[in-house]
C-alpha atoms as one frame of an Amber mdcrd trajectory, in Angstrom:
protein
   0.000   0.000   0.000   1.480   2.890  -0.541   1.373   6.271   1.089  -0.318
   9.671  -0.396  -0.259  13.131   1.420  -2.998  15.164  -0.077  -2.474  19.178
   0.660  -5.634  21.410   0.131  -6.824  24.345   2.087 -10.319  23.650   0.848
 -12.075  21.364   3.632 -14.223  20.290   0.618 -12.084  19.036  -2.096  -9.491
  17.700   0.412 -12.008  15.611   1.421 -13.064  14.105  -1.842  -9.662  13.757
  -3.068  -8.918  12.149   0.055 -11.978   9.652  -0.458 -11.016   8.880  -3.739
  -7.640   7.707  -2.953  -8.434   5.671  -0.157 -11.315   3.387  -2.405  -8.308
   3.022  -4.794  -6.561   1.385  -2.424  -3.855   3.855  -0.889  -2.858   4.909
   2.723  -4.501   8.837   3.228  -2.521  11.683   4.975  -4.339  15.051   4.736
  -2.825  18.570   5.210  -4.758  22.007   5.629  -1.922  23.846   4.345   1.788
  23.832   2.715   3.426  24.184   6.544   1.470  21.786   7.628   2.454  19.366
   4.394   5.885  20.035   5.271   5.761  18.937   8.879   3.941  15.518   7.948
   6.798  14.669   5.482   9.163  15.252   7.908   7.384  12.273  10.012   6.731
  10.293   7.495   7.803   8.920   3.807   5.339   9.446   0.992   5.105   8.367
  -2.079   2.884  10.656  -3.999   2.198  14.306  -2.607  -0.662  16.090  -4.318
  -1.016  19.968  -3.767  -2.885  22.938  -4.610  -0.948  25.503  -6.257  -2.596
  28.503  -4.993  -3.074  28.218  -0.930  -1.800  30.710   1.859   1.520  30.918
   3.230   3.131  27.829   1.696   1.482  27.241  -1.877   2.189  24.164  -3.984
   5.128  25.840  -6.076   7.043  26.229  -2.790   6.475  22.822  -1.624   7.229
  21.035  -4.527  10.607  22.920  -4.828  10.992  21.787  -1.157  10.227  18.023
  -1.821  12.457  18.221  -5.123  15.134  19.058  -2.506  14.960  17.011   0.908
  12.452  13.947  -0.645  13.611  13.536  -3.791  11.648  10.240  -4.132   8.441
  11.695  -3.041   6.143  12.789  -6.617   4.338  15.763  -6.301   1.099  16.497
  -8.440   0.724  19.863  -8.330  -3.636  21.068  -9.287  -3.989  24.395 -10.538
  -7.070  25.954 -12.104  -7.875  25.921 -16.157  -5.640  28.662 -17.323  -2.496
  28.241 -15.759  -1.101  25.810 -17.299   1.747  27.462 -17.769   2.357  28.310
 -14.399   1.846  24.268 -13.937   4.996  23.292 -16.417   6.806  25.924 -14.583
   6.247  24.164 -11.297   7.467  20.741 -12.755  10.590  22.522 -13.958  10.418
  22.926 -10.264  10.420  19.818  -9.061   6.058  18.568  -9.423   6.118  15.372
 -11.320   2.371  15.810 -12.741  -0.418  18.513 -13.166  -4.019  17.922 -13.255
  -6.685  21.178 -13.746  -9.441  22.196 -12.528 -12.239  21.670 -12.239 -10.438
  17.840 -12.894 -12.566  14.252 -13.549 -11.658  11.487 -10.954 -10.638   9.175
 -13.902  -7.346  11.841 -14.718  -6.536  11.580 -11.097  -6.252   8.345 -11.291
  -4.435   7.825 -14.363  -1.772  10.298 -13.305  -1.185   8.394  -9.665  -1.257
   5.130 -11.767   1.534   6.532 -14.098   3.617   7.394 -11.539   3.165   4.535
  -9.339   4.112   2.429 -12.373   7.526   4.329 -12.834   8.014   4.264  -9.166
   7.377   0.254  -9.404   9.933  -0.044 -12.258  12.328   2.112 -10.566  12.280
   0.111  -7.262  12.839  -3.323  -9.730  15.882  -1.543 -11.055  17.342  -0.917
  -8.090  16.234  -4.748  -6.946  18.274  -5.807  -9.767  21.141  -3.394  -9.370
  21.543  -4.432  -5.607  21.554  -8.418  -7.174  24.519  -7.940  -9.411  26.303
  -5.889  -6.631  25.693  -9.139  -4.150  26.734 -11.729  -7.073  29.769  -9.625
  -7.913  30.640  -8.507  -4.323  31.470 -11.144  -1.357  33.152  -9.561   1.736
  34.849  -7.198   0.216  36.055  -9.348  -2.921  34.884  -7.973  -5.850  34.546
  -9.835  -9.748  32.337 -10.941 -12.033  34.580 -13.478 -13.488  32.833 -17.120
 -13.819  36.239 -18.717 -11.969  36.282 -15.987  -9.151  32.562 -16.851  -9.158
  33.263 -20.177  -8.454  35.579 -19.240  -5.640  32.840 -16.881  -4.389  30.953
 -20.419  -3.999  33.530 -22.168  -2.603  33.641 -19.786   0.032  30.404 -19.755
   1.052  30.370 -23.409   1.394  33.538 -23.553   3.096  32.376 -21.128   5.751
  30.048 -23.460   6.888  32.553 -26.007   7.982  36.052 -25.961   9.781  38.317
 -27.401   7.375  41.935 -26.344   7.053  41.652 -24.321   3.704  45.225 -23.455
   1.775  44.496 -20.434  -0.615  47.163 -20.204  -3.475  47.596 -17.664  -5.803
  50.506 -14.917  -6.943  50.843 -12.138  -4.753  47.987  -9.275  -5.092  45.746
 -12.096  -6.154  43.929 -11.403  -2.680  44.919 -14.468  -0.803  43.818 -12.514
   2.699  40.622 -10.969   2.062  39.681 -15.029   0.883  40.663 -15.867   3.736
  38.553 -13.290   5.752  35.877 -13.825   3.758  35.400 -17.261   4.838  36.140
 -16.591   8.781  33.191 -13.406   8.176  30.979 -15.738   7.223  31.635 -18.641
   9.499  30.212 -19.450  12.876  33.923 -17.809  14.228  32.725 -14.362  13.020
  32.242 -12.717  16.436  36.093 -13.854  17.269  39.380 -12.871  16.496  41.010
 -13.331  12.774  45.074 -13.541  13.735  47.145 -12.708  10.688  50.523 -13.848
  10.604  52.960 -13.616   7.571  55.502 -16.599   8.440  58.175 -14.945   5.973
  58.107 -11.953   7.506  60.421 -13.564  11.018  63.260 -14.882  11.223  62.570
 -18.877  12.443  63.207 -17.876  16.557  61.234 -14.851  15.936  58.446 -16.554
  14.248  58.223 -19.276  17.101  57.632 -16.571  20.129  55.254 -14.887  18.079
  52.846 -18.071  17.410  53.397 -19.849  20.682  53.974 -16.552  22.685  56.714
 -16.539  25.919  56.508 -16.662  29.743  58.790 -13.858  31.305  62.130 -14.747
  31.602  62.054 -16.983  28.838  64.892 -15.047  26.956  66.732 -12.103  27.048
  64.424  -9.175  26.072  61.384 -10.770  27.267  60.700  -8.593  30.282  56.675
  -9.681  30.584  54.837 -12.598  29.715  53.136 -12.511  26.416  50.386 -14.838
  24.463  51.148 -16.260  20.985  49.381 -15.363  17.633  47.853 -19.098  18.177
  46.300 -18.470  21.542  44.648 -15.163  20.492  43.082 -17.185  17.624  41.477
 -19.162  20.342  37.906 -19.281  18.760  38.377 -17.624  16.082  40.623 -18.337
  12.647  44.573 -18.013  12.111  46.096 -16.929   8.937  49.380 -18.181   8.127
  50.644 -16.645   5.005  53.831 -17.719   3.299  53.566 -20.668   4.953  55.753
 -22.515   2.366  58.830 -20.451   4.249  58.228 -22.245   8.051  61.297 -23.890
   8.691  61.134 -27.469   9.122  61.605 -27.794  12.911  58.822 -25.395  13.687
  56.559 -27.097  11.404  56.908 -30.108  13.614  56.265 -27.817  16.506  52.781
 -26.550  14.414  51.881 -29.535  13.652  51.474 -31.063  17.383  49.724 -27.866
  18.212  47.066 -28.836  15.337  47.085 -32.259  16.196  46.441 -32.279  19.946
  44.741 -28.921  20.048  47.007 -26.965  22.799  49.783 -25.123  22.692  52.649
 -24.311  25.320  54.468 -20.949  25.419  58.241 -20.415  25.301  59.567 -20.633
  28.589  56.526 -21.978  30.023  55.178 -26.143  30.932  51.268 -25.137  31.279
  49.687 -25.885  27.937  46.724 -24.160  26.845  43.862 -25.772  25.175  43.239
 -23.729  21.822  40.373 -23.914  19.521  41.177 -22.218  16.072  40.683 -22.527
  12.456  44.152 -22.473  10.176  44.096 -20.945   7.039  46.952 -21.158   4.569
  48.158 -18.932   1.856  51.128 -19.567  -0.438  52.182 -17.778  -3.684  54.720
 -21.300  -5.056  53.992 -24.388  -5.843  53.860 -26.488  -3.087  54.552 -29.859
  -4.485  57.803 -28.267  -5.372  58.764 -27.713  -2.208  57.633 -31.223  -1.533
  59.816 -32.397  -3.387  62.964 -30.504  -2.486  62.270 -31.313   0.991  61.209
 -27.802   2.367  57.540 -28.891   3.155  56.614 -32.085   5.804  54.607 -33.999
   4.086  52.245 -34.745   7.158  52.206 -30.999   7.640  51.592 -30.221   4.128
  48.498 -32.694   4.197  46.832 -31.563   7.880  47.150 -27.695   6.025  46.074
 -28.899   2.875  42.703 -30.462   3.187  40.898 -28.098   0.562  42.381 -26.295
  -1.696  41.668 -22.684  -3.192  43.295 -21.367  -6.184  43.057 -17.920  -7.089
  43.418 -16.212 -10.465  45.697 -13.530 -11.483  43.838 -10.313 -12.827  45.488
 -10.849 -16.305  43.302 -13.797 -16.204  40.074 -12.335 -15.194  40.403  -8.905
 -17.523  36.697  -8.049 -16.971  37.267  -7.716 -13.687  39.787  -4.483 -14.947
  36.664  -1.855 -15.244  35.183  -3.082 -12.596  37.735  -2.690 -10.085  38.733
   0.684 -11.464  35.216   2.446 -10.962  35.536   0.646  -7.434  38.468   2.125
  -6.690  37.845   5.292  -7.903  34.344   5.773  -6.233  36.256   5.497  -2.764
  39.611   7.426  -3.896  40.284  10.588  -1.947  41.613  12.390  -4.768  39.179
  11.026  -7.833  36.696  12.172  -5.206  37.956  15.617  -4.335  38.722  16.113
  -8.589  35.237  14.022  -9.184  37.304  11.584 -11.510  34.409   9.003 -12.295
  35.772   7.090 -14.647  38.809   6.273 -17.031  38.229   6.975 -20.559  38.611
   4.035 -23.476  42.068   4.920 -24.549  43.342   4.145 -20.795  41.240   1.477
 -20.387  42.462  -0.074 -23.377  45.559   0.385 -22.459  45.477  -0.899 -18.953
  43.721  -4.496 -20.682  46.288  -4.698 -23.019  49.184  -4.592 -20.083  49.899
  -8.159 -19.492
């Protein structure tokens, strides 16, 4: 049902325009006068306003200018008397959607409301099917409409659902982190902590205190006892990216953590029951470093129970535009020079870089 606001300062004919609106099915608001219009729409959201043109204080000109402005989804029909018309068109210039004169048939009301709840109708199916693309071609903060990052979007979903060690593969800038993100966002593990670690970035001693974490006194520097990247995932998901560059020994060390579920800190002998979900990211072939030794192969296969693989952009090209008007939409500068776009010569140029 939707809502009309009918403003006359004539008890009479606001009466019988509201009476005809409400046997045609729609919700009635009246108003005595253009203040008193404007005070209803502040309160509530119309879809149709209809007016009087000439009324004290207020008249219909003024408030249609005034919907145009702060309700720009409101349409006002604006009724003026046979004669001035033209003072009608001028009024839509101003913001009225429709005119009807006076003195006016009930059957050109009505086809004038139908018109425009029509166009409202196919405006609201538009945005209905905007909004659907955006959710096919957006997932938590991933965006493509490329059939195999489709697929991935898929795999995600489903994956979320369950607590399966996931390794996510891919070159770097394929967006091996916001996958796995996506997946702890949508997982029962939401409301907990996602713990990022990139295992390349530490040295193999620095890496271990910063997973397992260190009791005070455990070695020189460590002046205060301090919880591991794997305890603060407790409940929630850790990230290990790079993971192909864990040395060997601490790999061991990760694997009994995954395997018995606790972990003990350096320095310490309590252990600590954890419960976590470890995701995996590499940017190399893993089976290579199978076979040169670098990986366990019982670690590689309690990391690797479902594989994701993620394309490079060269591979997905009509992702290009798309991520370009994304980008520039939320750029401080294309915003401050109102840079909407890239023309075809750039963007031509940017699909033929390989």
């Amino acid at each position: 049902m939707y809502n009309v606001l009918i403003v006359e300062d004539h008890d009479r004919l606001r009466e019988q325009l509201g009476n005809f609106y409400e046997q045609e099915g729609y919700k009635v608001t009246t108003a005595a006068c253009g203040e008193e219009g404007m005070e209803k729409l502040a309160r509530e959201k119309f879809a149709i306003v209809v007016s009087d043109v000439k009324m004290p204080g207020i008249d219909g000109f003024q408030l249609a200018r005034h919907i145009r402005e702060k309700y720009p989804d409101t349409d006002v029909i604006l009724i003026t008397a046979f004669g001035n018309i033209r003072q009608a068109v001028e009024a839509m210039k101003l913001g009225a959607s429709e005119y009807v004169t006076k003195p006016f048939q009930p059957e050109a009301i009505r086809l004038v409301s139908e018109k425009l709840i029509e166009k409202r109708r196919l405006l609201e199916e538009v945005r209905e099917l905007r909004q659907k693309v955006r959710d096919e071609n957006y997932l938590e903060n991933i965006l493509s409409k490329s059939p195999r990052m489709l697929k991935v979007f898929d795999l995600i979903r489903s994956l979320a659902e369950t607590d399966s060690g996931v390794m996510i593969t891919g070159e770097t800038g394929t967006g091996k982190e916001l996958v796995a993100r996506a997946i702890h966002n949508l997982s029962r593990r939401k409301t907990r902590q996602f713990v990022a670690i990139n295992c390349g970035a530490f040295p193999d001693t620095l890496l271990e205190s910063e997973l397992f974490g260190y009791e005070k006194g455990a070695f020189t520097g460590a002046v205060q006892s301090r919880a591991g990247k794997i305890e603060l995932a407790d409940g929630g998901t850790l990230f290990l990216d790079e993971v192909e560059t864990m040395a060997a020994p601490m790999q061991v060390k990760l694997l009994r953590v995954l395997q018995e579920r606790e972990v003990e800190r350096l320095g310490g002998n309590r252990k600590v029951k954890v419960d976590m979900r470890v995701l995996a990211a590499t940017n190399v072939d893993l089976s290579l470093c199978l076979a040169q030794g670098t990986l366990r192969e019982d670690f590689y296969y309690r990391i690797n129970i479902i594989p994701i693989q993620l394309p490079p952009l060269r591979d997905r090209l009509e992702d290009l535009p798309l991520l370009v008007n994304h980008i520039l939409s939320r750029h401080p500068v294309a915003q401050e020079r109102k840079i909407r776009s890239v023309g075809p010569k750039v963007l031509d140029s940017m699909l033929a870089y390989r």
